[in-house]
Every structure is written in C-alpha cells, then in structure tokens.
VMD Tcl script that builds the backbone (N, CA, C; Angstrom):
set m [mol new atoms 249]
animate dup $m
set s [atomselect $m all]
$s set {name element resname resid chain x y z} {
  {N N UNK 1 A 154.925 27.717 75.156}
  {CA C UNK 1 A 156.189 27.947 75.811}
  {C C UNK 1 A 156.426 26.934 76.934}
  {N N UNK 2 A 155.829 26.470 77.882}
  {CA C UNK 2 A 155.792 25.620 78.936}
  {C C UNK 2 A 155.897 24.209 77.954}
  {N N UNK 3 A 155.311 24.005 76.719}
  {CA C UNK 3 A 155.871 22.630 76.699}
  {C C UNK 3 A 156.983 22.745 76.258}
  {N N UNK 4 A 157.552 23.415 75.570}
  {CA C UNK 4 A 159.475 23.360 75.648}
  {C C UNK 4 A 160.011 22.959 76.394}
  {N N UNK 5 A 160.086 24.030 77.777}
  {CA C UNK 5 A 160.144 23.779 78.819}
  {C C UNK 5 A 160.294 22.303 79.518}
  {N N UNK 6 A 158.934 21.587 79.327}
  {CA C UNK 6 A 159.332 20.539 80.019}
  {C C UNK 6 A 159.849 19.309 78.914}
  {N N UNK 7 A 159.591 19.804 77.912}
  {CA C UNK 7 A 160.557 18.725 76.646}
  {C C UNK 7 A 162.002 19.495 77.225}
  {N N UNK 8 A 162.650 20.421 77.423}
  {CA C UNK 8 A 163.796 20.389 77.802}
  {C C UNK 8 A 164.048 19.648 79.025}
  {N N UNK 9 A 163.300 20.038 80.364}
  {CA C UNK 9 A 163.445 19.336 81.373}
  {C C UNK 9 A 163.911 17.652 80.729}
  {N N UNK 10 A 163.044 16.920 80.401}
  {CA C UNK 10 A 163.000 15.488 80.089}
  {C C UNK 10 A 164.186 14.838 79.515}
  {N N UNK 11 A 164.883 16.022 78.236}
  {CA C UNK 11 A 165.591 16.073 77.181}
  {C C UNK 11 A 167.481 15.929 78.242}
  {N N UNK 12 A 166.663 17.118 79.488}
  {CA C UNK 12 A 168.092 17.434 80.074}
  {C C UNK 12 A 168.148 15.601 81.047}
  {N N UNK 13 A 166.804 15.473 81.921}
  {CA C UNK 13 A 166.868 14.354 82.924}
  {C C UNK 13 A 167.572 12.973 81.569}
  {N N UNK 14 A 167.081 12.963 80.769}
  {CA C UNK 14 A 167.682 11.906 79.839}
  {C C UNK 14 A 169.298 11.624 79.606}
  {N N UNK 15 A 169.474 12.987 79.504}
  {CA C UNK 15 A 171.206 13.074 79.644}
  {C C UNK 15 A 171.689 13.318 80.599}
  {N N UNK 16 A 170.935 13.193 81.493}
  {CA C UNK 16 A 171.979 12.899 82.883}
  {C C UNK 16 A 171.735 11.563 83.151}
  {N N UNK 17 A 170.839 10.673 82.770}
  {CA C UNK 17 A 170.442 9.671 83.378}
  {C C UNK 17 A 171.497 8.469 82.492}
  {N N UNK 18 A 171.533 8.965 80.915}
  {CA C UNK 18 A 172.416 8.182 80.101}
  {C C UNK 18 A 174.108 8.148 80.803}
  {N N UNK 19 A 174.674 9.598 80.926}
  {CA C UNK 19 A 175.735 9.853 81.161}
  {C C UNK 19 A 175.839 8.703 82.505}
  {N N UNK 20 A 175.012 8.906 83.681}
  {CA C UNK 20 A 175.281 7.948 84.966}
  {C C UNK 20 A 175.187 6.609 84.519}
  {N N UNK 21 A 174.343 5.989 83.493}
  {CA C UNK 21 A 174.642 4.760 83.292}
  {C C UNK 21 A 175.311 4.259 82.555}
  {N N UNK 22 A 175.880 5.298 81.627}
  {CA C UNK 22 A 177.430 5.185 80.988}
  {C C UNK 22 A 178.682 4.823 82.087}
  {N N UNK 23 A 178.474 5.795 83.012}
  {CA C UNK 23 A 179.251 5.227 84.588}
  {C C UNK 23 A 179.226 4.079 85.225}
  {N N UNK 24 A 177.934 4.173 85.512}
  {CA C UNK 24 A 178.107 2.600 86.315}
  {C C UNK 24 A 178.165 1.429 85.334}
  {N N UNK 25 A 178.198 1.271 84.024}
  {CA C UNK 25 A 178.610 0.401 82.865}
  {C C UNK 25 A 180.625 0.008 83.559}
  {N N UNK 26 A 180.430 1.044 83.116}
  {CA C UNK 26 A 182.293 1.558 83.319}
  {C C UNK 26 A 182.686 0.546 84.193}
  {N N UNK 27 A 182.292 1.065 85.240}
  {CA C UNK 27 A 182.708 0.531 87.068}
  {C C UNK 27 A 182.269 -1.167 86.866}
  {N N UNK 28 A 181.319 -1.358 86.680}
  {CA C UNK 28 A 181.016 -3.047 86.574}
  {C C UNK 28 A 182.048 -3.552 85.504}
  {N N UNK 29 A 182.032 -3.340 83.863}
  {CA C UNK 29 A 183.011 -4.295 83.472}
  {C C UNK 29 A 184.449 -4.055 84.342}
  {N N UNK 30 A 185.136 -2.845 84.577}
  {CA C UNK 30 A 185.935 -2.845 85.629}
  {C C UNK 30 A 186.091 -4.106 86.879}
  {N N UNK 31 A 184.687 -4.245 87.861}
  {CA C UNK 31 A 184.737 -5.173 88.393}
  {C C UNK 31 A 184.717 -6.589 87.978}
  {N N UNK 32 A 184.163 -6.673 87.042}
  {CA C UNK 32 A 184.064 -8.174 86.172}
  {C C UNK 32 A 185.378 -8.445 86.139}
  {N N UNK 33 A 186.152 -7.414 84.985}
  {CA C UNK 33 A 188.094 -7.885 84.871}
  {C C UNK 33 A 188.732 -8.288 86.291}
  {N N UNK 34 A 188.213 -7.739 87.598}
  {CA C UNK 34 A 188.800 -8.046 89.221}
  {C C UNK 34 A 188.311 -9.238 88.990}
  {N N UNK 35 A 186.937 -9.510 88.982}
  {CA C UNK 35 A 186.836 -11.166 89.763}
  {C C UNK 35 A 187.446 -11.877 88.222}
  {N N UNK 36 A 187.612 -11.638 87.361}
  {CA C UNK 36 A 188.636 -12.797 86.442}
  {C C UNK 36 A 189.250 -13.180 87.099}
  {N N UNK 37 A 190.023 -11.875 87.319}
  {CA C UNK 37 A 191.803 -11.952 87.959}
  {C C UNK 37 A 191.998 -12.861 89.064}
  {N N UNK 38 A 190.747 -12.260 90.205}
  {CA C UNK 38 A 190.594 -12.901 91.546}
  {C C UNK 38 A 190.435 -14.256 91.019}
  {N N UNK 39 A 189.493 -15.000 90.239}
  {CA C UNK 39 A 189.323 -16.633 89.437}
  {C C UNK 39 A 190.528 -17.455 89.450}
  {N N UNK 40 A 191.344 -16.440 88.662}
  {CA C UNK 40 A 192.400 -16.536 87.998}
  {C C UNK 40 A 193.639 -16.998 88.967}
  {N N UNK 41 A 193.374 -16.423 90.189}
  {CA C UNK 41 A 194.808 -16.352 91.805}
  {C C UNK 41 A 194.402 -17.486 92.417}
  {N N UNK 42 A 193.019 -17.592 92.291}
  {CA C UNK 42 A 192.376 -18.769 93.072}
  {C C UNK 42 A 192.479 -20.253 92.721}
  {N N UNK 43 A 192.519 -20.603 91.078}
  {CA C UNK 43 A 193.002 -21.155 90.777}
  {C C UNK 43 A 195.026 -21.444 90.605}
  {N N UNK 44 A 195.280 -20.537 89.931}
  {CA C UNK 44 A 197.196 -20.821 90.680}
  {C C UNK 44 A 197.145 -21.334 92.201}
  {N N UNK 45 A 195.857 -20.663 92.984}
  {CA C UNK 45 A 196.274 -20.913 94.478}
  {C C UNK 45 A 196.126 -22.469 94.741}
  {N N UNK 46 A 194.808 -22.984 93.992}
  {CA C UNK 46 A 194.349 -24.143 94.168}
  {C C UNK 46 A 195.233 -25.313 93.820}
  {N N UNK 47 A 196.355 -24.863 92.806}
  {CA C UNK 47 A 197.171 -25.528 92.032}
  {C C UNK 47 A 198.495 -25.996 92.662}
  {N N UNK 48 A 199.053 -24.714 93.050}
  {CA C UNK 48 A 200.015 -24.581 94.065}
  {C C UNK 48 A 199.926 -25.212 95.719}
  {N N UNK 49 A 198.414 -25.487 95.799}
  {CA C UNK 49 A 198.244 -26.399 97.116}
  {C C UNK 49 A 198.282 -27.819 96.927}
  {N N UNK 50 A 197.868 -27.798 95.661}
  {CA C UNK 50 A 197.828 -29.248 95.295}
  {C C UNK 50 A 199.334 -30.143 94.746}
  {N N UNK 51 A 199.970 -28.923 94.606}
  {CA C UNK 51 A 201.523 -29.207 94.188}
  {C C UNK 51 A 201.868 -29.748 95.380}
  {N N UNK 52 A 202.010 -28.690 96.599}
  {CA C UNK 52 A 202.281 -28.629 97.758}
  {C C UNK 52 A 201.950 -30.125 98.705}
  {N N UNK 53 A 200.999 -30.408 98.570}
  {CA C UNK 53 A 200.469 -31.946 98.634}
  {C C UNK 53 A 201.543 -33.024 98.712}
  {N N UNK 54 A 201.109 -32.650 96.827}
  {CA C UNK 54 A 202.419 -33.964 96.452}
  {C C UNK 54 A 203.501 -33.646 96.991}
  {N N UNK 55 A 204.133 -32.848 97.334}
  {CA C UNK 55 A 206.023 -32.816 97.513}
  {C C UNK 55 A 205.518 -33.207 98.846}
  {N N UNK 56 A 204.393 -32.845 99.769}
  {CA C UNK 56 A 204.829 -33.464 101.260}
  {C C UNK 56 A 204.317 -34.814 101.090}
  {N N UNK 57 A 203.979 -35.837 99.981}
  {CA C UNK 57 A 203.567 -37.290 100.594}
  {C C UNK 57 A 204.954 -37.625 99.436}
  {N N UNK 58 A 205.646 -36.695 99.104}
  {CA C UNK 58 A 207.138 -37.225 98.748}
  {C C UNK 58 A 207.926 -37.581 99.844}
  {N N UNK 59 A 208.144 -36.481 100.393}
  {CA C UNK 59 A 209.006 -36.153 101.462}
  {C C UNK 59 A 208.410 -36.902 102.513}
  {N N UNK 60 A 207.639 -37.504 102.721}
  {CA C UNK 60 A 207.229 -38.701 103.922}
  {C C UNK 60 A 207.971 -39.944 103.435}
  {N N UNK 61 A 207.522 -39.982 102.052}
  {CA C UNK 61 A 207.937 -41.250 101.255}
  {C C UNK 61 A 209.550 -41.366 101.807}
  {N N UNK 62 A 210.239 -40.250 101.072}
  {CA C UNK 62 A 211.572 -40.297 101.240}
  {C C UNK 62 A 212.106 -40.620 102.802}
  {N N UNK 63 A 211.336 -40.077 103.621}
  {CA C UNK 63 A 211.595 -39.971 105.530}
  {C C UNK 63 A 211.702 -41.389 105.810}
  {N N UNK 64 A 210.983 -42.142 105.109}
  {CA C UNK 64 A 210.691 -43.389 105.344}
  {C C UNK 64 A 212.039 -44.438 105.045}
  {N N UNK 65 A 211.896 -44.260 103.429}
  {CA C UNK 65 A 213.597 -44.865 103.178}
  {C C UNK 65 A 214.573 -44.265 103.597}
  {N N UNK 66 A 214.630 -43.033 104.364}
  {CA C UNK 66 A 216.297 -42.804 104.801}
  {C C UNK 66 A 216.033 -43.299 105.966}
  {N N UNK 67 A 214.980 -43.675 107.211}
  {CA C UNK 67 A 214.763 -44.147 108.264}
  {C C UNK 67 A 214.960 -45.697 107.994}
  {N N UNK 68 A 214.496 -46.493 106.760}
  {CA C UNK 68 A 214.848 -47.768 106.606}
  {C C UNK 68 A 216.170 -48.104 106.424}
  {N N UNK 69 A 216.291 -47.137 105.375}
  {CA C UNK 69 A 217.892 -46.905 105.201}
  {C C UNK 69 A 219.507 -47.133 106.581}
  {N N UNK 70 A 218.716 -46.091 107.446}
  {CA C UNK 70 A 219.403 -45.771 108.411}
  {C C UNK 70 A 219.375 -47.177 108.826}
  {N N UNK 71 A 218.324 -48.010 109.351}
  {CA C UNK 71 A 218.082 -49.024 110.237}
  {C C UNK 71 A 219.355 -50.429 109.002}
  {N N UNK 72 A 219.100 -50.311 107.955}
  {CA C UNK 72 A 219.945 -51.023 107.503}
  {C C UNK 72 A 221.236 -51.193 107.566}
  {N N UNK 73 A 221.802 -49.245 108.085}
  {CA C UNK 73 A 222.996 -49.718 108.137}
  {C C UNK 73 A 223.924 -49.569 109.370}
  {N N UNK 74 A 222.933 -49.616 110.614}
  {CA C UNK 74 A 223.146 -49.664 111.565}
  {C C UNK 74 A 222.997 -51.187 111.922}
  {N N UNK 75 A 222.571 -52.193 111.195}
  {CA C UNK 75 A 222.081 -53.611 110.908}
  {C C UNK 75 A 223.567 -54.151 110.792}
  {N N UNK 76 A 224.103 -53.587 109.626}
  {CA C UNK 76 A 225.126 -53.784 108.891}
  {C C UNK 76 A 226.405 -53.476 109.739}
  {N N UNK 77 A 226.271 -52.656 110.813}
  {CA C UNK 77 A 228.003 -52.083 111.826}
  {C C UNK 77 A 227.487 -52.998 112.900}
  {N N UNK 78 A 226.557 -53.285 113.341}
  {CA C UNK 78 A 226.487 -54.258 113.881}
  {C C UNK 78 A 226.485 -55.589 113.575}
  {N N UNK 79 A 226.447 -55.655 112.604}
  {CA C UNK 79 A 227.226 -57.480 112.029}
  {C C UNK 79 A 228.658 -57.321 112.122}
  {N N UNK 80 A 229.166 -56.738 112.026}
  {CA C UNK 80 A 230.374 -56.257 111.934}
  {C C UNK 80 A 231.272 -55.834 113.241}
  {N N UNK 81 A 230.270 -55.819 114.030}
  {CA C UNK 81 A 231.166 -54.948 115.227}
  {C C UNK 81 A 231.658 -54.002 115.305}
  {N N UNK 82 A 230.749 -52.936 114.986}
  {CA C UNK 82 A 230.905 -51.292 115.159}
  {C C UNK 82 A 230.062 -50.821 115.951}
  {N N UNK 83 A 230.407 -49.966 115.932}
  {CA C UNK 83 A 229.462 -48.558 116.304}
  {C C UNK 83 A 229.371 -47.558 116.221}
}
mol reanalyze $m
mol bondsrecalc $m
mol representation Tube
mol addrep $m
C-alpha cells in the first residue's frame, strides 16, 4: 500500500512539474515574439535616423546655394544700382 502511495506522490509531482513547464514554455516564446518586434523598431529606428541624416546634409547643401544664390543677386542690384 505505501508504494502506491508514493508512485502516486511522484505520478502527481510529475504533473505539476510538466504543467509549470508547459507555462514557462508559453511566457518565453511570448517573450522571444517581443524582442523580434523590439529588433524589428530598432531597426525602422536605425533607418529612419539614417534617412534623417541625409535630408539634413541636404538641407545644408541647399542653405548653401540659396546663401550663394542670395549673394549673386545682391551682386547683380548692385551692378545695376539698386537696392
């Protein structure tokens, strides 16, 4: 009678021990799909900075020719006799 007993005990600790690591299975691929996602933002983020980049060594570029620009045609009212 006592070894039943503890073949049940063992039988029961087994299925509790499966069921909890059926759980924490769960919860980890769960976290795995987060850090994709998180991968996933980090890169758009990385992308979007690097976009960000280029449009500001545009927009210097451009600062530059409307400042040359400007100087040209303030060049130009002054050949002329304006102001």
């Amino acid at each position: 009678m006592l070894m039943w007993v503890w073949i049940a005990v063992v039988v029961i600790a087994l299925i509790v021990l499966s069921v909890a690591a059926l759980k924490t299975l769960g919860r980890l691929h769960g976290l795995e799909r987060a850090a994709r996602r998180l991968q996933h933002r980090q890169e758009e983020a990385l992308a979007l900075q690097a976009a960000g980049d280029r449009l500001q060594v545009t927009l210097e570029g451009l600062q530059e020719r409307a400042e040359l620009a400007q100087g040209q045609v303030e060049t130009i009212k002054a050949g002329r006799g304006k102001k």
